[in-house]
LUMPA-411862 format. One record per residue (C-alpha): residue number from 1; residue in one letter; x, y negated, z negated. Coordinates in Angstrom, 2 decimals, decimal comma. Layout:
% residues N
     i   aa      east     north        up
   NUM    A         X         Y         Z
...
***
This chain:
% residues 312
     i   aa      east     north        up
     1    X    -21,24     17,93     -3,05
     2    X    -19,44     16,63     -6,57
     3    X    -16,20     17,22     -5,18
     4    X    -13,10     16,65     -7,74
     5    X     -9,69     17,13     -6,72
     6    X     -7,10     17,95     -9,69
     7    X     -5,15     15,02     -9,62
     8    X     -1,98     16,50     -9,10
     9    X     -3,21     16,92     -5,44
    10    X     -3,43     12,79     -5,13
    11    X     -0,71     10,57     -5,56
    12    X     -1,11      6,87     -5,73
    13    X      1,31      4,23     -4,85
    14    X      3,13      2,44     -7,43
    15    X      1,17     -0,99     -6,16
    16    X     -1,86      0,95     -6,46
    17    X     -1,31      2,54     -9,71
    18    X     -0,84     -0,89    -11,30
    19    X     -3,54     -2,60    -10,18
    20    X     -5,89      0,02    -11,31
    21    X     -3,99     -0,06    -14,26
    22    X     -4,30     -3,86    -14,80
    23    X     -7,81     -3,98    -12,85
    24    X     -7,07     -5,78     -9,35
    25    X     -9,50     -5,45     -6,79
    26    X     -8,32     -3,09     -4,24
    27    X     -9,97     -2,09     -0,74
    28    X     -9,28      1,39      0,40
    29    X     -8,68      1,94      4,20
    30    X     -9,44      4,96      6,09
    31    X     -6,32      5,86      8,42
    32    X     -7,83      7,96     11,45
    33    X     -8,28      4,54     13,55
    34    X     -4,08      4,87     12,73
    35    X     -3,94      8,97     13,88
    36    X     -6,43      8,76     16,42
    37    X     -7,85      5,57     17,39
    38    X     -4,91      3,54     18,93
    39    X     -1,88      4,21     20,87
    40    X      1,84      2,99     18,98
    41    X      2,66      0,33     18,89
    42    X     -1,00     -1,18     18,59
    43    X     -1,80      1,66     15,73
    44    X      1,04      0,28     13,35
    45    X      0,17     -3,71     14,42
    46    X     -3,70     -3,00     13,27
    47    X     -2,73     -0,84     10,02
    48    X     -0,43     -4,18      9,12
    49    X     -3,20     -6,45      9,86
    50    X     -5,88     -4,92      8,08
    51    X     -3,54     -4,99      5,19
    52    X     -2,73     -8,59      5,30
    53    X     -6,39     -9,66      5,72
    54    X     -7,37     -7,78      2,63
    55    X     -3,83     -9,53      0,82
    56    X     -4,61    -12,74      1,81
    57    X     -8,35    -12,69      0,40
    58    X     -6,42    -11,69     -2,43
    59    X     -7,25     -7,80     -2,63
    60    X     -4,66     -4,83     -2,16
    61    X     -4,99     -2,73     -0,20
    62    X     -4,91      1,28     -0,20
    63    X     -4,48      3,03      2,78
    64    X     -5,55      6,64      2,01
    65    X     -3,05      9,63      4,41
    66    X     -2,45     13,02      4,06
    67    X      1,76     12,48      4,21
    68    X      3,70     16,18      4,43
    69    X      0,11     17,87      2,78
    70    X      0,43     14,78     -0,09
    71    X     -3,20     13,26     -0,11
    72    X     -1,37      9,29     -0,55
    73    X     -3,73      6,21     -2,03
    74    X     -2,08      3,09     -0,78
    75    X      1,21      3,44      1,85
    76    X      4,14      1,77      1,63
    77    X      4,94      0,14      4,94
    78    X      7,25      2,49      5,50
    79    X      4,89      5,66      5,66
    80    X      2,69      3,74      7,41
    81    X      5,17      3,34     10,57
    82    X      6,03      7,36      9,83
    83    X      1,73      7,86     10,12
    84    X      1,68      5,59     12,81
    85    X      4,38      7,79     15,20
    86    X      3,17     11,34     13,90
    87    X      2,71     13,50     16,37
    88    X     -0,38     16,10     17,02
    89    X     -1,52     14,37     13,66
    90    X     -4,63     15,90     11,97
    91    X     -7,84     14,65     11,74
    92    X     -8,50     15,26      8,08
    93    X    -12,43     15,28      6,67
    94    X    -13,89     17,20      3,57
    95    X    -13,22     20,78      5,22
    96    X     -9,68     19,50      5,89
    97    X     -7,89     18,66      3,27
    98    X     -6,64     22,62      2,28
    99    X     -5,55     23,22      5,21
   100    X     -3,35     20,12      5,39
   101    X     -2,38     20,76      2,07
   102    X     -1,33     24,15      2,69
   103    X      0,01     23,78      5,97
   104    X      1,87     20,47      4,86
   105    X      1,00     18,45      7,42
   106    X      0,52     14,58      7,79
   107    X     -2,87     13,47      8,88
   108    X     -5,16     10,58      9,09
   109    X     -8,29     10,58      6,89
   110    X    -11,83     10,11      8,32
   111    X    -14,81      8,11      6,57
   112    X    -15,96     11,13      4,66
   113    X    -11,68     11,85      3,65
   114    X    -11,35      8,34      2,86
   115    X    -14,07      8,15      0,63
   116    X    -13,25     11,24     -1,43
   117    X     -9,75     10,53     -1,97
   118    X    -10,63      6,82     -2,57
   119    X    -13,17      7,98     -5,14
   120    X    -11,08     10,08     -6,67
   121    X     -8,55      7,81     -8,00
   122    X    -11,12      5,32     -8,93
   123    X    -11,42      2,97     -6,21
   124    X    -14,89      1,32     -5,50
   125    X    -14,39     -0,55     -1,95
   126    X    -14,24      0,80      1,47
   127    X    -13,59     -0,88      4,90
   128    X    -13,90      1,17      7,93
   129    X    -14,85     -0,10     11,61
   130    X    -17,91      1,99     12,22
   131    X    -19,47      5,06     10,09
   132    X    -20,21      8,77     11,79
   133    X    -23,46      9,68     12,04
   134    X    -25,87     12,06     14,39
   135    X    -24,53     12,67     17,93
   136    X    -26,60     11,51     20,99
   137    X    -25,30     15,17     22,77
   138    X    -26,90     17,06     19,85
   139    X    -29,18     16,44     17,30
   140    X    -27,05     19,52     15,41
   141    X    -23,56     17,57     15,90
   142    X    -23,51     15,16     12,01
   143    X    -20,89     13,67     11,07
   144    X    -19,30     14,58      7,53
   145    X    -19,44     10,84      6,61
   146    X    -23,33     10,63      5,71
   147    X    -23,24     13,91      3,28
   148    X    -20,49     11,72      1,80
   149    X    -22,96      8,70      2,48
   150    X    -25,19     10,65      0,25
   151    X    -22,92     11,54     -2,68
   152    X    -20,05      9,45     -3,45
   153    X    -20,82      6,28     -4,80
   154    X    -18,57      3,41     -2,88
   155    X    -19,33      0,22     -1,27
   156    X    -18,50      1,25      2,35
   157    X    -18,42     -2,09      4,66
   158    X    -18,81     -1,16      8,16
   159    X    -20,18     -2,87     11,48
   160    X    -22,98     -0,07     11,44
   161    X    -22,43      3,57     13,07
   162    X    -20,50      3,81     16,09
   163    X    -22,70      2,76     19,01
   164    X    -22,04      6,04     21,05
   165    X    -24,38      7,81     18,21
   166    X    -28,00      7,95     18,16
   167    X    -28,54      5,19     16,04
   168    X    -32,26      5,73     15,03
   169    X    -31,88      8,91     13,74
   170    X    -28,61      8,04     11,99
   171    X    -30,46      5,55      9,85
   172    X    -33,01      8,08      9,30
   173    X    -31,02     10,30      7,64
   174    X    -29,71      7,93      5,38
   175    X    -33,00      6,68      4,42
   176    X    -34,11     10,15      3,67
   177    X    -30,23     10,24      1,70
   178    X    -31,60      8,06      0,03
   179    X    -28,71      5,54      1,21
   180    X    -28,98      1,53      0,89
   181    X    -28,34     -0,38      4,03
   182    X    -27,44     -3,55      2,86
   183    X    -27,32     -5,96      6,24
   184    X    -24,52     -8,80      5,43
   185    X    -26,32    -12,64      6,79
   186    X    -27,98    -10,12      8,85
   187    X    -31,93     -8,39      8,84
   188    X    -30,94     -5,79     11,60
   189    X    -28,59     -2,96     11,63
   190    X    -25,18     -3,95     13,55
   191    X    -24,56     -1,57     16,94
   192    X    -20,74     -1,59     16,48
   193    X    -19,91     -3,87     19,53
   194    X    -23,22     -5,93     19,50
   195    X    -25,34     -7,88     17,49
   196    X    -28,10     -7,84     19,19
   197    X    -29,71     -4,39     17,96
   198    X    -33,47     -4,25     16,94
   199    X    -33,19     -1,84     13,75
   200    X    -33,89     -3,44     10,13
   201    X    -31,49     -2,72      7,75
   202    X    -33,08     -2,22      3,68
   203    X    -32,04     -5,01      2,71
   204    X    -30,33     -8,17      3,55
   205    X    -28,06     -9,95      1,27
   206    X    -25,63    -13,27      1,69
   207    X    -22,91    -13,10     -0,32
   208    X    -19,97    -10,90     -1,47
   209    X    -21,26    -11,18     -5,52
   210    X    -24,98    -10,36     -4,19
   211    X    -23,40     -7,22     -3,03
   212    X    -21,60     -6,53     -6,13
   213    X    -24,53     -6,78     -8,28
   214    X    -26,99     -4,78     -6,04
   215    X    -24,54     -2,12     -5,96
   216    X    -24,36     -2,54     -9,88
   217    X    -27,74     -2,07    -10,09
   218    X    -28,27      0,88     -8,14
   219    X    -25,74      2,38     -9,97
   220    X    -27,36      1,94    -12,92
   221    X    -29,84      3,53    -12,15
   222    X    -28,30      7,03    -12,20
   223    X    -27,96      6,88     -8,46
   224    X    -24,51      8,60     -7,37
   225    X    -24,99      7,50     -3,21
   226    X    -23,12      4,83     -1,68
   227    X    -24,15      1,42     -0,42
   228    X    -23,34      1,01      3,07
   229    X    -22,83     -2,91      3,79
   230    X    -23,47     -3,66      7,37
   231    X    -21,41     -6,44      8,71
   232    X    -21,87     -7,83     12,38
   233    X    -19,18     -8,00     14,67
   234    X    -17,86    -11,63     14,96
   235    X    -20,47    -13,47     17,79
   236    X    -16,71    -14,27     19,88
   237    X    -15,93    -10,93     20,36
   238    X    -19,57     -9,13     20,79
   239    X    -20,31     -7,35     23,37
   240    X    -24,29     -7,44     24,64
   241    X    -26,42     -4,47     24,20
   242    X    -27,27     -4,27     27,79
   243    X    -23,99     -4,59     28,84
   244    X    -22,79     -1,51     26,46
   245    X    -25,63      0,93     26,83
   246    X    -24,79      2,16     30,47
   247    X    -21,05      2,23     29,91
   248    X    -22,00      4,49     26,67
   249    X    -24,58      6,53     28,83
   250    X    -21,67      7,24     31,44
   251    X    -18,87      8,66     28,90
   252    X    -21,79     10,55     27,31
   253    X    -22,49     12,47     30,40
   254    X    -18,74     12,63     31,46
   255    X    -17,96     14,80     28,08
   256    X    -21,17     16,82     28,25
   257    X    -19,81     18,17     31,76
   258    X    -16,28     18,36     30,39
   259    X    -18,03     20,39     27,07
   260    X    -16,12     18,05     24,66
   261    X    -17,37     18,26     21,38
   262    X    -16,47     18,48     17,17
   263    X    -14,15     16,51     16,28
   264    X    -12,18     15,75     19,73
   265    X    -15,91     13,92     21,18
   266    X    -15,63     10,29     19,08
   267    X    -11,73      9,88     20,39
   268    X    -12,80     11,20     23,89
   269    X    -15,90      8,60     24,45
   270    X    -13,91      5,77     22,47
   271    X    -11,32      5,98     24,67
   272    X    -13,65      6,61     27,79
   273    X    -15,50      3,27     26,71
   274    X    -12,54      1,74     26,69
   275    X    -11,37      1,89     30,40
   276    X    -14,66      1,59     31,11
   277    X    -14,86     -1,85     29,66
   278    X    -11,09     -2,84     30,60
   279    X     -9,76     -2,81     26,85
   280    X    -12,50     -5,14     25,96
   281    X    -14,19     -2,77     23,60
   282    X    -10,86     -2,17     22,52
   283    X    -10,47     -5,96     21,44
   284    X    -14,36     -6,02     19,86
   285    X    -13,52     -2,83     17,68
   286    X    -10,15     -4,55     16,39
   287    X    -11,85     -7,78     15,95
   288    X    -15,04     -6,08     13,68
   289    X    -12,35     -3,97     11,48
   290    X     -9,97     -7,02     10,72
   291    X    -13,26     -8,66     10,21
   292    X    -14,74     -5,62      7,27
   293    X    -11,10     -5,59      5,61
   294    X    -11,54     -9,71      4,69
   295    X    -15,58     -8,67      3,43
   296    X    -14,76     -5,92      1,39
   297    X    -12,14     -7,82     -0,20
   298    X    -14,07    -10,42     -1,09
   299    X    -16,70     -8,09     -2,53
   300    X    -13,96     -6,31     -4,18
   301    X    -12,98     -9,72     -6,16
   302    X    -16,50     -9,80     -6,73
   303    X    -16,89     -6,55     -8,47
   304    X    -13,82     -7,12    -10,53
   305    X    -14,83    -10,68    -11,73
   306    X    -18,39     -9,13    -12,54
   307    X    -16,68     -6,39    -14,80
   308    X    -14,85     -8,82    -16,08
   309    X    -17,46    -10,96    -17,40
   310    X    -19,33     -7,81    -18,94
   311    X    -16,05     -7,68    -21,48
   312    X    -16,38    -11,33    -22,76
***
């Protein structure tokens, strides 16, 4: 992949610019969960939250939106609320960036977007809610995210891949990727709205400066993927396995018969799953991404005080 965009395609926020400047940890933030994930006003209330959990663990944070074709690292609250109330936003991932560009449109960035822009201006931390990965409908539908998996090197801190995927053969590919799954207090790979999954994970680790150094190291190493930090959905807002597998199995059938697929299939069964559940999937998938934003703060703060102690 090696992607580089000239950086007169990416502008960064004045906040942003000066703590890269003066080396501040900073989280970046995906913004399709903004676009595409949540309805306003409960889009703009979450992109505010995530913000202040990462602020308050003493991070900034950095949004990442395509604004008017402008690829934008870190929003100001006020583009935020203009992201938030876009309408017929695009859903912007590797192949969509030109066209947004060209176009000069606004749009919300997926995993894969996220993590190129992110990379781009030199940002090392990622929170998202839940990675893409290989479709349950068809072995042929991947997600963009694990080629980026693959080749940009980020800390991306997830609750695992979204638990309407096929799970197995998502962590197969990033084995064969040659991906770290780093499992956070955990030896098994998070299902997104449960904790109760039976998958190991590569490795587990317990604390934010573990992560910073095992990510140190593998970067040493001359090894360009990410590492993909797995952290479980807080136990009061979990949602059993067995409670979650037939709800999944009924929106999975429901957009197979209505031949929903691409990119319109995660926002279709997300929001299936959620009137399926009453908004309580809703609540869990809020819950795990507030939860990510305070993690990869603190891992953020980890990397920086590491870097920090290689100059003294």
């Amino acid at each position: 992949m090696n992607l580089v965009l000239p950086n007169t395609l990416i502008s960064q926020s004045t906040e942003i610019a000066r703590a890269l400047q003066i080396n501040i940890p900073i989280v970046a933030l995906e913004s399709t969960v903004i676009t595409h994930g949540l309805p306003h006003p409960q889009n703009i209330q979450l992109a505010r939250d995530m913000e202040s959990a990462i602020r308050s663990e003493g991070a900034t944070p950095a949004t990442v939106a395509l604004i008017n074709g402008k690829i934008r690292v870190g929003l100001t609250d006020e583009e935020l609320a203009r992201l938030a109330e876009t309408k017929s936003p695009l859903k912007v991932s590797h192949r969509d960036f030109a066209t947004a560009i060209v176009k000069k449109v606004s749009g919300g960035t997926t995993v894969a977007g996220t993590m190129l822009a992110a990379h781009q201006a030199g940002i090392k931390v990622f929170a998202t809610g839940g990675i893409g990965g290989v479709h349950k409908e068809s072995a042929f539908d991947i997600s963009t995210d694990l080629r980026a998996l693959a080749e940009i090197p980020m800390i991306v801190v997830c609750a695992g891949a979204k638990a309407i995927l096929d799970l197995p053969a998502t962590l197969e590919y990033l084995e064969t990727m040659g991906v770290p799954v780093v499992g956070y207090q955990t030896d098994t790979f998070p299902e997104f709205y449960s904790r109760d999954g039976n998958l190991d994970v590569s490795v587990r680790l317990d604390s934010p400066q573990e992560m910073a150094e095992f990510a140190q190291a593998h970067w040493s190493l001359g090894l360009h993927s990410a590492v993909l930090v797995t952290n479980p959905i807080p136990l009061t807002d979990a949602i059993p396995k067995s409670e979650m597998e037939p709800i999944i199995h009924q929106a999975s059938k429901e957009a197979t018969k209505e031949k929903i697929h691409g990119q319109a299939l995660t926002p279709f069964l997300l929001q299936r799953i959620s009137e399926l559940t009453h908004e309580r999937s809703l609540r869990a998938n809020l819950s795990l991404l507030i939860n990510n934003a305070r993690l990869a703060a603190q891992i953020a703060k980890a990397m920086v005080g590491n870097q920090r102690q290689r100059l003294v």
